[in-house]
Biopython code that builds the backbone (N, CA, C, O; Angstrom):
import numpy as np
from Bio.PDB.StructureBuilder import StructureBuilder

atoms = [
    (1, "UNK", "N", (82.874, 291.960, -4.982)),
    (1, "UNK", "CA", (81.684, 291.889, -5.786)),
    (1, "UNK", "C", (81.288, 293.269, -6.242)),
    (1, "UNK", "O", (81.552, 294.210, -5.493)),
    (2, "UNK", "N", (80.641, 293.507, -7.469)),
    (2, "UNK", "CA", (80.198, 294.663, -7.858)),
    (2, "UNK", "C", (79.185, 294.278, -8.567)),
    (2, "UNK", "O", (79.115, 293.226, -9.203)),
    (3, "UNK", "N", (78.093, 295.400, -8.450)),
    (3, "UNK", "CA", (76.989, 295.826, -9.355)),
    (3, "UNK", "C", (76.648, 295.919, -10.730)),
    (3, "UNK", "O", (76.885, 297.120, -10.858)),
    (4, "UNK", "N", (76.319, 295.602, -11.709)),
    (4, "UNK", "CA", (76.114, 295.543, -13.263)),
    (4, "UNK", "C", (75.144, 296.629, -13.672)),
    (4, "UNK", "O", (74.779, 297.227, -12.659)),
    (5, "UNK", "N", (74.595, 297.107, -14.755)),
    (5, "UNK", "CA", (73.996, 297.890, -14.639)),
    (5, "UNK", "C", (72.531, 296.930, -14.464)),
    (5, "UNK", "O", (71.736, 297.476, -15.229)),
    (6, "UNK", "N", (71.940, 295.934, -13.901)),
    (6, "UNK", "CA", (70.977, 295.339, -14.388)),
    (6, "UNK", "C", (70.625, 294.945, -12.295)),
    (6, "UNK", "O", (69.736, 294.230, -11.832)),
    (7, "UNK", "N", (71.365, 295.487, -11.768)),
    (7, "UNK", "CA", (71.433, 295.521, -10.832)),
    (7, "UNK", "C", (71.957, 294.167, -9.697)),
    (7, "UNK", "O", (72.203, 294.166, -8.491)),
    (8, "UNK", "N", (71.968, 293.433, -10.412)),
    (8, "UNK", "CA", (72.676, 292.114, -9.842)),
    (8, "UNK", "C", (73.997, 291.916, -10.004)),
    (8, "UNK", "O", (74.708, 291.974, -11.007)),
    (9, "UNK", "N", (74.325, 291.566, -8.370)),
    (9, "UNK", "CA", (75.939, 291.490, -8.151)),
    (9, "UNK", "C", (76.493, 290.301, -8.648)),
    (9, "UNK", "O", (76.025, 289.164, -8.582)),
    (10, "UNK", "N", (77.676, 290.738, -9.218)),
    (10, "UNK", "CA", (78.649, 289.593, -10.155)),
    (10, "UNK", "C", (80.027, 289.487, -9.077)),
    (10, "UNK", "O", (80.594, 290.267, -8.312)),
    (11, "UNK", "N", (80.195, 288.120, -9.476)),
    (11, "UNK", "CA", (81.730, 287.866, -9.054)),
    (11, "UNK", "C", (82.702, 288.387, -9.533)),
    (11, "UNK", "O", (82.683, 288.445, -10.762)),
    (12, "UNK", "N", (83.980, 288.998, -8.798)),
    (12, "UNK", "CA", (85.058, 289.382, -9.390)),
    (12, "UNK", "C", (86.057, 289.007, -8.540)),
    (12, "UNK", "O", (85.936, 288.839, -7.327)),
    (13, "UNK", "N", (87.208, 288.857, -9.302)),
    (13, "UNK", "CA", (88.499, 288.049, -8.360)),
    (13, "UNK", "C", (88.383, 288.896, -7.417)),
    (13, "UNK", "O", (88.044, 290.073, -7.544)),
    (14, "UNK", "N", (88.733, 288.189, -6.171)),
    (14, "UNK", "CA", (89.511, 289.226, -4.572)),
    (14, "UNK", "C", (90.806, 289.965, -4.504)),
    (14, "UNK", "O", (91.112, 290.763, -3.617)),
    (15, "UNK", "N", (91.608, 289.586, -5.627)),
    (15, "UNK", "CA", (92.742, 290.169, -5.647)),
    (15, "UNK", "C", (93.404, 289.657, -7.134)),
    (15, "UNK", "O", (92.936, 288.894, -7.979)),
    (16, "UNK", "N", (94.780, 290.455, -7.085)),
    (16, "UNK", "CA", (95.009, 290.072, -8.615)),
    (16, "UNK", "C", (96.085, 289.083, -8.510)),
    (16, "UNK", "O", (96.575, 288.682, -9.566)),
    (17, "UNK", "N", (96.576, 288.579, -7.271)),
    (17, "UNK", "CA", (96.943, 287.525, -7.388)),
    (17, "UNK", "C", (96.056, 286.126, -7.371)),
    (17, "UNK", "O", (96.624, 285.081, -7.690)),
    (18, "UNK", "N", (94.538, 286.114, -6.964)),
    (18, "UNK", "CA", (94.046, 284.986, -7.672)),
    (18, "UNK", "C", (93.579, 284.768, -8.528)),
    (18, "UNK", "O", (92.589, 285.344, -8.978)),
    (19, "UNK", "N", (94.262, 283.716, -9.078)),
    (19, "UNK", "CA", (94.385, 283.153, -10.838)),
    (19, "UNK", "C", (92.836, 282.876, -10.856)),
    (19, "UNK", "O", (92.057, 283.164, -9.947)),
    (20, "UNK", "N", (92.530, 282.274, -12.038)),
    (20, "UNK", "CA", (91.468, 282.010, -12.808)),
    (20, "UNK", "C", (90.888, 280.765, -11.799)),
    (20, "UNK", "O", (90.053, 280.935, -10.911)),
    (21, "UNK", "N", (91.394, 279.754, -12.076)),
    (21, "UNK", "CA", (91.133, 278.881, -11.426)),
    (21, "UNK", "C", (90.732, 278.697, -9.725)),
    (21, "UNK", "O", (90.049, 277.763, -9.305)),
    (22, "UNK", "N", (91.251, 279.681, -8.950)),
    (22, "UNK", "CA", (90.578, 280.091, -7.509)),
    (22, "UNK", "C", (89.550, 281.044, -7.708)),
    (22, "UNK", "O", (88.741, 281.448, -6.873)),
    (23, "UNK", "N", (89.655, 281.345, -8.831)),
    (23, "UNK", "CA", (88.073, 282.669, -8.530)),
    (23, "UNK", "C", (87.068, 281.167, -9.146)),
    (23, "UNK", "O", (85.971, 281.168, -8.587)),
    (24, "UNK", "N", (87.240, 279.969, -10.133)),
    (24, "UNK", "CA", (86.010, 279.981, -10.376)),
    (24, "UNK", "C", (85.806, 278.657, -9.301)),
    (24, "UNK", "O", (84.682, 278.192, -9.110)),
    (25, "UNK", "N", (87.050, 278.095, -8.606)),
    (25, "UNK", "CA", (87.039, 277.310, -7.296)),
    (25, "UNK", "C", (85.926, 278.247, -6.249)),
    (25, "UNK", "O", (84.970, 277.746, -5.656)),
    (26, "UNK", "N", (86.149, 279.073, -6.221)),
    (26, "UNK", "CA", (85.388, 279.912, -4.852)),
    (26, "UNK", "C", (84.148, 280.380, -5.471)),
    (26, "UNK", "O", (83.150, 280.608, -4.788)),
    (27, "UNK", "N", (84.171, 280.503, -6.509)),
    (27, "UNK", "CA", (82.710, 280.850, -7.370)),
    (27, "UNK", "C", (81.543, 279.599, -6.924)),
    (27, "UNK", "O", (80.399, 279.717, -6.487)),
    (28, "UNK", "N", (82.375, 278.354, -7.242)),
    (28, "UNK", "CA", (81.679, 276.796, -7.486)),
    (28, "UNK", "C", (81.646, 276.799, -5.852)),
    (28, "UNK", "O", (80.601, 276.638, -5.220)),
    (29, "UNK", "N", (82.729, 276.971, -5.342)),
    (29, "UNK", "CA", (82.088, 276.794, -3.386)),
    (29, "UNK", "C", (80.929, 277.613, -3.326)),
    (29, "UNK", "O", (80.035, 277.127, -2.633)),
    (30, "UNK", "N", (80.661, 278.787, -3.882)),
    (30, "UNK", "CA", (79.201, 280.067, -3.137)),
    (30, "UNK", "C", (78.567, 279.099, -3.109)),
    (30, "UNK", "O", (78.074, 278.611, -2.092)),
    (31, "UNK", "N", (78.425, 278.384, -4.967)),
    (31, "UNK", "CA", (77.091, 278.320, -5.386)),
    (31, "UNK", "C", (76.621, 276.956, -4.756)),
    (31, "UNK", "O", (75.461, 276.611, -4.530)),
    (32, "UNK", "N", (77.969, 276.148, -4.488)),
    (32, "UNK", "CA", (76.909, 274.830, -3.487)),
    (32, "UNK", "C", (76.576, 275.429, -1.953)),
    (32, "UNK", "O", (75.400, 275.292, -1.616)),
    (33, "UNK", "N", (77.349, 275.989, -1.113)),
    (33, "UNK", "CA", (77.030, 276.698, -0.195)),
    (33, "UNK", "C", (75.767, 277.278, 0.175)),
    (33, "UNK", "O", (75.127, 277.156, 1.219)),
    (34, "UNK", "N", (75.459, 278.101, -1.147)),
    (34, "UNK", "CA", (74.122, 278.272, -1.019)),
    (34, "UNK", "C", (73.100, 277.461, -1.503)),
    (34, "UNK", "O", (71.995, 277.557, -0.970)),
    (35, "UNK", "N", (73.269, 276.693, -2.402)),
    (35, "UNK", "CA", (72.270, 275.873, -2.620)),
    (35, "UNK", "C", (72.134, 274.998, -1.352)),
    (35, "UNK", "O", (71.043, 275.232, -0.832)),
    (36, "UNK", "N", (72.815, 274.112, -0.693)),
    (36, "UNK", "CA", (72.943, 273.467, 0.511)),
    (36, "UNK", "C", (72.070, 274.325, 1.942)),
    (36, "UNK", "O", (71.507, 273.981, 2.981)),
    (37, "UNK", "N", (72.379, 275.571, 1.233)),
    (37, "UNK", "CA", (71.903, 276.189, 2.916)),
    (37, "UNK", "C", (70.178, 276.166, 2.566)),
    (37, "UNK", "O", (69.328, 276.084, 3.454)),
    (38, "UNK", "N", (69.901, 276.245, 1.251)),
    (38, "UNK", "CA", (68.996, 276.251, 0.216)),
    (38, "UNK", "C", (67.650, 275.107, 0.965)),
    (38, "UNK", "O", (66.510, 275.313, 1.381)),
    (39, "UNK", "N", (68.651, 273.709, 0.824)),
    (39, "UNK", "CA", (67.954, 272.674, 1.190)),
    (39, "UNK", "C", (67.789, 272.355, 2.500)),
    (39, "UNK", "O", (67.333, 271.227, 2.686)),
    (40, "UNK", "N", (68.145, 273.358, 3.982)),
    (40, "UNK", "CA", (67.997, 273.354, 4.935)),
    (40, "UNK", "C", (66.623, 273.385, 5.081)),
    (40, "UNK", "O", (65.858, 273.915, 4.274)),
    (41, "UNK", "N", (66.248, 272.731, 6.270)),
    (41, "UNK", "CA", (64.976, 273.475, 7.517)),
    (41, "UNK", "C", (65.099, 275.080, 7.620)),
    (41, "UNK", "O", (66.223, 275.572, 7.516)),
    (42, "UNK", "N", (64.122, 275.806, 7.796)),
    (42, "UNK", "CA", (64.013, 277.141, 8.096)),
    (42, "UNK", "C", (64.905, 277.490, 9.057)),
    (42, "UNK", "O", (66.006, 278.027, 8.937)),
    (43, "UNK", "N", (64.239, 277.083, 10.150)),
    (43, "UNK", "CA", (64.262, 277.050, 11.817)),
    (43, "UNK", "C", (65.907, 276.942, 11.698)),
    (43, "UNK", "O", (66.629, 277.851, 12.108)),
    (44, "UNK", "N", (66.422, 275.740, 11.098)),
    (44, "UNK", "CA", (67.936, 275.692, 11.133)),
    (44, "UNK", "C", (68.584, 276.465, 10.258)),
    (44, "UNK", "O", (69.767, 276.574, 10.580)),
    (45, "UNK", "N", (68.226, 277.211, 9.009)),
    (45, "UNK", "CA", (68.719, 277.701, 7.881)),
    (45, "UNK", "C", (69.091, 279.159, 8.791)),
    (45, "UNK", "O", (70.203, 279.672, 8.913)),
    (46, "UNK", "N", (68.029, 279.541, 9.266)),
    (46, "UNK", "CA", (68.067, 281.236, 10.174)),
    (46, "UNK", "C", (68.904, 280.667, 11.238)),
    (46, "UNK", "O", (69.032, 281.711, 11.877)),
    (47, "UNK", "N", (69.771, 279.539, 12.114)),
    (47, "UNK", "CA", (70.221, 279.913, 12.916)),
    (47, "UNK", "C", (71.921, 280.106, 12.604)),
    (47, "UNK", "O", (72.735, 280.889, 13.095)),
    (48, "UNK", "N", (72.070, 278.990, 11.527)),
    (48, "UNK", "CA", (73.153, 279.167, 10.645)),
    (48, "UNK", "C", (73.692, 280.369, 10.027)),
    (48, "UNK", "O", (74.815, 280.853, 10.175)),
    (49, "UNK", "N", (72.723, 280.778, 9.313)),
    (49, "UNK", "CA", (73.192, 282.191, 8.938)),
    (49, "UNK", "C", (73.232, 283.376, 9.782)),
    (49, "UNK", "O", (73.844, 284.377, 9.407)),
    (50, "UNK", "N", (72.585, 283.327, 10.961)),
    (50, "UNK", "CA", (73.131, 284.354, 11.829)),
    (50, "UNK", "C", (74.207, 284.530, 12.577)),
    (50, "UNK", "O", (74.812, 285.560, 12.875)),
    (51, "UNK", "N", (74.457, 282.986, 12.959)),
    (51, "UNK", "CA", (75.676, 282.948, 13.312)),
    (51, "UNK", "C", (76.808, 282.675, 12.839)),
    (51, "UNK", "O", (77.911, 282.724, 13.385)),
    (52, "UNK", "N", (76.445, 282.307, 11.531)),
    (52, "UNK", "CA", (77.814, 281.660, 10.561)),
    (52, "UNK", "C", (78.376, 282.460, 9.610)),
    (52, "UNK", "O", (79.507, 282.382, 9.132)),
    (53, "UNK", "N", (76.749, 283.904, 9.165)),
    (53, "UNK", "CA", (77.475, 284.530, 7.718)),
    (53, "UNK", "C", (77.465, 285.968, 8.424)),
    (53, "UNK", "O", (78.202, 286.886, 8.062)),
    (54, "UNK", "N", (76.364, 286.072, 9.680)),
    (54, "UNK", "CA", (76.055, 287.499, 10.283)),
    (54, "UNK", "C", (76.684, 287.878, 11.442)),
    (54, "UNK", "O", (76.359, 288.954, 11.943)),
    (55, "UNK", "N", (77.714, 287.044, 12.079)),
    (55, "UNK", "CA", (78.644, 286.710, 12.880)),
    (55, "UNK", "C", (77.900, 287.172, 14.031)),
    (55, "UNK", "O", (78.553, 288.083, 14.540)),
    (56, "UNK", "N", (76.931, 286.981, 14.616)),
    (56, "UNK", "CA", (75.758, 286.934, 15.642)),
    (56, "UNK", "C", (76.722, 285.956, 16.915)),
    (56, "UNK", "O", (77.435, 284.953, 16.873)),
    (57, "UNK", "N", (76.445, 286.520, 17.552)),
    (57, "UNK", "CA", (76.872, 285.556, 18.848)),
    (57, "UNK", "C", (75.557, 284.675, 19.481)),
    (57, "UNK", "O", (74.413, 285.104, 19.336)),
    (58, "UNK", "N", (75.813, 283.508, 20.135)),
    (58, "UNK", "CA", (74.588, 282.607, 20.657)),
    (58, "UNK", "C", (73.576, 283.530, 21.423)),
    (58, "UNK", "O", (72.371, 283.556, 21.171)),
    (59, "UNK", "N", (74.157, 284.235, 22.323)),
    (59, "UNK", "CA", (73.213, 285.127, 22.349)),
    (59, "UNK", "C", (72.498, 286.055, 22.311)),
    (59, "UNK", "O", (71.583, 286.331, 23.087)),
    (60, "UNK", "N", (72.921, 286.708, 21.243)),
    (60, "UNK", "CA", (72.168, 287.488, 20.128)),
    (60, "UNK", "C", (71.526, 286.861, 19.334)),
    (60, "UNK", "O", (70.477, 287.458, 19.088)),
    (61, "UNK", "N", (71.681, 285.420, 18.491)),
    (61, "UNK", "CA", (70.746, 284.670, 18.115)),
    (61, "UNK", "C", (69.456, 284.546, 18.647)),
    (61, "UNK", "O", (68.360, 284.973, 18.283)),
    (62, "UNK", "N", (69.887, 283.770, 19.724)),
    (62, "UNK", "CA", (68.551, 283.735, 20.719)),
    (62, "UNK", "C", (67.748, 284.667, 21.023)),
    (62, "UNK", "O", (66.535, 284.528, 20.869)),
    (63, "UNK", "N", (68.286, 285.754, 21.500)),
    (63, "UNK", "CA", (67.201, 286.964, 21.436)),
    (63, "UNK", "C", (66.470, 287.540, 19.920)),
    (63, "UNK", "O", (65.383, 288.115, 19.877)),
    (64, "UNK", "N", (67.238, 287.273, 18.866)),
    (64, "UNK", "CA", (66.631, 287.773, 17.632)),
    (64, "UNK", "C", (65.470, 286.568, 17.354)),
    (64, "UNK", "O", (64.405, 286.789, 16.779)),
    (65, "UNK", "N", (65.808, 285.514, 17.774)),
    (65, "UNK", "CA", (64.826, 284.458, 17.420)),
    (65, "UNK", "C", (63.949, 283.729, 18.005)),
    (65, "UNK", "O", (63.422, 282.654, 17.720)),
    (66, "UNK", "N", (63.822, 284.751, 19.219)),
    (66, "UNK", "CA", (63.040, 284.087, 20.683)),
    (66, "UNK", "C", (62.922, 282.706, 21.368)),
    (66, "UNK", "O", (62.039, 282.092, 21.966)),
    (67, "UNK", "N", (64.246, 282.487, 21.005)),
    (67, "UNK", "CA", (64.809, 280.961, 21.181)),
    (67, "UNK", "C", (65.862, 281.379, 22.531)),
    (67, "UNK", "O", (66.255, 282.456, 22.980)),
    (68, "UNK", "N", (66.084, 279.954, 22.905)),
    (68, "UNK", "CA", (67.132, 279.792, 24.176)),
    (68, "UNK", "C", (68.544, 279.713, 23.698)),
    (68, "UNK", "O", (68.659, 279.419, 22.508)),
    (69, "UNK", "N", (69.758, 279.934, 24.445)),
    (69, "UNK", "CA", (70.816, 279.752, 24.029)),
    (69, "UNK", "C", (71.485, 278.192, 23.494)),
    (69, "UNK", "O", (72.415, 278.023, 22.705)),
    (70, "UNK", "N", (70.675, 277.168, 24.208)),
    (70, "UNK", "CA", (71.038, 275.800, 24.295)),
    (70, "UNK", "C", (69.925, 275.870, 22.882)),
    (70, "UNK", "O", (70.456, 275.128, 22.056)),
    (71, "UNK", "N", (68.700, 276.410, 22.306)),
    (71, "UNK", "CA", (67.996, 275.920, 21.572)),
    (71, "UNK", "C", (69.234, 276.557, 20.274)),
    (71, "UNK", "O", (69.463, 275.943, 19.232)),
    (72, "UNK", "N", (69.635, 277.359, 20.506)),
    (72, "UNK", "CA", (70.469, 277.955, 19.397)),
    (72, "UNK", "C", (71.671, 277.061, 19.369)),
    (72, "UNK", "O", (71.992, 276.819, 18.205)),
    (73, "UNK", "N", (72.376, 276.539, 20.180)),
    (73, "UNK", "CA", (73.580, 275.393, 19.966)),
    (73, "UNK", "C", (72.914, 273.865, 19.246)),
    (73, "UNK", "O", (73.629, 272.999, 18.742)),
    (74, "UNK", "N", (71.677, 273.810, 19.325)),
    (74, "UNK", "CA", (71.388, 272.638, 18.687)),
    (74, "UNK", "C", (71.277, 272.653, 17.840)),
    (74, "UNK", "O", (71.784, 271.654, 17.331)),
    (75, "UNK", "N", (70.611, 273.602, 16.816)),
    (75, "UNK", "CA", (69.872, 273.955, 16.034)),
    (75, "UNK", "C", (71.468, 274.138, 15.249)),
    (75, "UNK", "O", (71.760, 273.586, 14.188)),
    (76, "UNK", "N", (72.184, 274.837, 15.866)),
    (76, "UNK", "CA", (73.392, 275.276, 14.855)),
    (76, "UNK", "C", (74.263, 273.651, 14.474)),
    (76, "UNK", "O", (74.519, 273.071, 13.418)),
    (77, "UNK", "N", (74.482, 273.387, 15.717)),
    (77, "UNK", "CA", (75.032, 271.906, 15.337)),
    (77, "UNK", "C", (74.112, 270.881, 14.386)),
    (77, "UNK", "O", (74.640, 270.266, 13.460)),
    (78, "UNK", "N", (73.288, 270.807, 14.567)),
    (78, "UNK", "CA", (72.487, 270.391, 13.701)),
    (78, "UNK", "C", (72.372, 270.882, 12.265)),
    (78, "UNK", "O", (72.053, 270.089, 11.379)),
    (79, "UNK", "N", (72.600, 272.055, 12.027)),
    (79, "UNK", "CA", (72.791, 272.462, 10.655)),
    (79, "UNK", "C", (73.935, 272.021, 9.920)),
    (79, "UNK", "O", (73.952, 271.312, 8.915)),
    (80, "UNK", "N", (74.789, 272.477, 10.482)),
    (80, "UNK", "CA", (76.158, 272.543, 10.183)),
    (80, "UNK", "C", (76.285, 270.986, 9.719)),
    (80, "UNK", "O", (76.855, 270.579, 8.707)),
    (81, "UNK", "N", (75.701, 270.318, 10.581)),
    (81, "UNK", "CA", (75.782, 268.537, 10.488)),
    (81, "UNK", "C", (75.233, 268.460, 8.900)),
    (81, "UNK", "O", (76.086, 268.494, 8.014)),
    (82, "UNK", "N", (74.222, 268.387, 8.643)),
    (82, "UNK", "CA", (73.148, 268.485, 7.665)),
    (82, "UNK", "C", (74.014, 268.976, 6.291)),
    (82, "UNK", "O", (74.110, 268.348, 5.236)),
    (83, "UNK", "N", (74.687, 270.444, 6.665)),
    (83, "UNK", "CA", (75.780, 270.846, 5.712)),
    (83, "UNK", "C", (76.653, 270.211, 5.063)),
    (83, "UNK", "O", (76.721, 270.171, 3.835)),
    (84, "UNK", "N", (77.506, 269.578, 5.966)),
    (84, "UNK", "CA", (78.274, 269.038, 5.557)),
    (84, "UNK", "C", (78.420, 267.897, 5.090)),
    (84, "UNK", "O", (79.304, 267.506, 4.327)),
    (85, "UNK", "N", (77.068, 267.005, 5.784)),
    (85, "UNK", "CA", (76.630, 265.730, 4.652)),
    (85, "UNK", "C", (76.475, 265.566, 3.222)),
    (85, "UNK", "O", (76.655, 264.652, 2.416)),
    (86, "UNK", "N", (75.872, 267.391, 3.166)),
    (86, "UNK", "CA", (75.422, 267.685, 1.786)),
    (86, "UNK", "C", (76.397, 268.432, 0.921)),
    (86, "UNK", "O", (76.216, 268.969, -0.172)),
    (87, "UNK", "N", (77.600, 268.331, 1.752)),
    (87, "UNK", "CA", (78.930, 269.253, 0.986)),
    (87, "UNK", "C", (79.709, 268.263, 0.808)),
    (87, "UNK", "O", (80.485, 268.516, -0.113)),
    (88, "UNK", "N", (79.915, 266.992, 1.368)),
    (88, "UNK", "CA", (80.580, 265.871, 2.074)),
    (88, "UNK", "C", (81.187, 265.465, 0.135)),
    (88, "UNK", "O", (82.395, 265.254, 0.028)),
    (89, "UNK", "N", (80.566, 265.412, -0.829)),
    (89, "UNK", "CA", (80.503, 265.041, -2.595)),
    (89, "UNK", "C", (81.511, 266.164, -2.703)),
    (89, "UNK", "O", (82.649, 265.829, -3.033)),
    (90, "UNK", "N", (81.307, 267.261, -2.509)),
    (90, "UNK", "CA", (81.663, 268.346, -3.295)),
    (90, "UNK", "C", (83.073, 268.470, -2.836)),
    (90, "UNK", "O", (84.032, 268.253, -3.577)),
    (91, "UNK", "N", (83.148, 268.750, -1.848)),
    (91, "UNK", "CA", (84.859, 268.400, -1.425)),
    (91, "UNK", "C", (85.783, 267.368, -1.271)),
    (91, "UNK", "O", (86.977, 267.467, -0.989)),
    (92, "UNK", "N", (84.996, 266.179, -1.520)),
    (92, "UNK", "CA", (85.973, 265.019, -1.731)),
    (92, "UNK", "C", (86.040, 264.944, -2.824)),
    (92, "UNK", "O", (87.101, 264.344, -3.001)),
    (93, "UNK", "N", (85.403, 265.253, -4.231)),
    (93, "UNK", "CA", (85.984, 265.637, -5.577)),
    (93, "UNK", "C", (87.338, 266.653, -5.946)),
    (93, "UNK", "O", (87.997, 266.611, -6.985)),
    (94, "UNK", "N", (87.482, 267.305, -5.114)),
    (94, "UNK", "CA", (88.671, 268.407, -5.521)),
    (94, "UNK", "C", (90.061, 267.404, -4.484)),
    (94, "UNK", "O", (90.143, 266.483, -3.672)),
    (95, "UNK", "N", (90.705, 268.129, -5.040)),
    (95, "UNK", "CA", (91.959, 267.745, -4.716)),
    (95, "UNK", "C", (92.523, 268.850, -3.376)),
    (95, "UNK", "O", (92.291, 270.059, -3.379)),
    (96, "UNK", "N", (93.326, 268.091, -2.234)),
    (96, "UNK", "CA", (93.235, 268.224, -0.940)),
    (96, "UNK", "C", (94.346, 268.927, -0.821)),
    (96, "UNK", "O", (95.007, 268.904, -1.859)),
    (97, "UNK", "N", (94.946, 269.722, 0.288)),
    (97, "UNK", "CA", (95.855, 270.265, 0.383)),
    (97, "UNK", "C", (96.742, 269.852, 2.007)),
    (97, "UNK", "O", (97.878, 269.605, 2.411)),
    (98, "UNK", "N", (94.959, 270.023, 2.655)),
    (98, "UNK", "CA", (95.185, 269.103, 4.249)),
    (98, "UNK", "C", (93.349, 268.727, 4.178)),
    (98, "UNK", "O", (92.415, 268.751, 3.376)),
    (99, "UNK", "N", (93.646, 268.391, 5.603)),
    (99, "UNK", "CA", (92.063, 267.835, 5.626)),
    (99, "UNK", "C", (91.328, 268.882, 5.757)),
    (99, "UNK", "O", (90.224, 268.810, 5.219)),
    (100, "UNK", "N", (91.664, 270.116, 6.462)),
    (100, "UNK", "CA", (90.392, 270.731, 6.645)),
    (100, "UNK", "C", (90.729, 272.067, 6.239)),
    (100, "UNK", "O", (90.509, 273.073, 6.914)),
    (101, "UNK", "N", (91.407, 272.027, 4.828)),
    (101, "UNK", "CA", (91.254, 273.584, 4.326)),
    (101, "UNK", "C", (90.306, 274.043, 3.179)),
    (101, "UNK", "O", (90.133, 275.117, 2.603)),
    (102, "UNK", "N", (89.823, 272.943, 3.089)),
    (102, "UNK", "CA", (88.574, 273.163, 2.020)),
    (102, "UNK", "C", (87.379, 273.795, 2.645)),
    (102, "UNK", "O", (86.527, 274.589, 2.246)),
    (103, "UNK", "N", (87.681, 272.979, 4.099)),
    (103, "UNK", "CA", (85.692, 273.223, 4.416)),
    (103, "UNK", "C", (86.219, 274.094, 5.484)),
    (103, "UNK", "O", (87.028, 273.871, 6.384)),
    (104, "UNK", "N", (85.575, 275.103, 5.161)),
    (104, "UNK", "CA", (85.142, 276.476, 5.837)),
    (104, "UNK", "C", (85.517, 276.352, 7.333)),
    (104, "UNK", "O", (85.174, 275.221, 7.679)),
    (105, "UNK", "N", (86.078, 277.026, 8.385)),
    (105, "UNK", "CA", (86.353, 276.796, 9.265)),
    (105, "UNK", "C", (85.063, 277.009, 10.136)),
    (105, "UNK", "O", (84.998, 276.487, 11.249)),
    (106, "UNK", "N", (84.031, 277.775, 9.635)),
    (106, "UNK", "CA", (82.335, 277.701, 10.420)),
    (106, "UNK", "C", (81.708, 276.064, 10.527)),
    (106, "UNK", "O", (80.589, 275.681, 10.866)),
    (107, "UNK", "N", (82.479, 275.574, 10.249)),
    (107, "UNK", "CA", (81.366, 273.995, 9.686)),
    (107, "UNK", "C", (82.144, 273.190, 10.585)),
    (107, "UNK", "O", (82.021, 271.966, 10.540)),
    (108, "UNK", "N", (83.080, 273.840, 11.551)),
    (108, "UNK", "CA", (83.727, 273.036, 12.284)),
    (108, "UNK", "C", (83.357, 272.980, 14.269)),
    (108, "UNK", "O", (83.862, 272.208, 15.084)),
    (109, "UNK", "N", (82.577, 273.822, 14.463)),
    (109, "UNK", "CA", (81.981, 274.211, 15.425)),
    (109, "UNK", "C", (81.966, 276.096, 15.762)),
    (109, "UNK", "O", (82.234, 277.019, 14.992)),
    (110, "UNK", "N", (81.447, 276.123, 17.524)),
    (110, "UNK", "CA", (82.127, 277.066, 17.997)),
    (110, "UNK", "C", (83.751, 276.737, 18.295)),
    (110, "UNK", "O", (84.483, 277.611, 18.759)),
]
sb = StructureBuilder()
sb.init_structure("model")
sb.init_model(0)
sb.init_chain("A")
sb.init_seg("    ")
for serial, (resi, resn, name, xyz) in enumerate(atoms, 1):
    if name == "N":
        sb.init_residue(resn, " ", resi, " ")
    sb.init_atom(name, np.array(xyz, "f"), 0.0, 1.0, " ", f" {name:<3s}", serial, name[0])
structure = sb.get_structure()
């Protein structure tokens, strides 16, 4: 990703071997990704992203969020659940390669 002069970061391929079609595949994954995390609960949205995008361990969660370690395994399973109900459209439209190389290997547990 890089900077524009307008200060907002734009997509750019990861490499120059991916074609057109995987940059705007992974473009179209951000943007439901985030919209989805979008339509979360708070409480569950912050435990997800600490541990899913901020690679936080359970308990470092818990201490950042004055929560318990078991309150942080629920809360995460519970998101993740929620996620993938709401991703559940978006990846059964594309075409498969195996079952679980579409969806993110975070959405699959610890």
């Amino acid at each position: 990703m890089g900077d524009n002069e307008t200060g907002r970061t734009t997509l750019e391929p990861r490499s120059a071997r991916e074609n057109p079609e995987q940059f705007y595949a992974r473009a179209e994954l951000r943007k439901k990704l985030i919209e989805a995390l979008g339509q979360l609960d708070p409480s569950l949205r912050c435990v997800c992203l600490l541990r899913d995008v901020g690679n936080l361990s359970t308990e470092e969660t818990a201490a950042h969020l004055g929560l318990t370690p078991q309150a942080v395994r629920t809360r995460l399973f519970r998101g993740r659940l929620k996620l993938r109900e709401r991703l559940r459209g978006f990846f059964n439209q594309r075409p498969r390669t195996s079952s679980r190389a579409a969806i993110p290997e975070a959405a699959y547990g610890d």
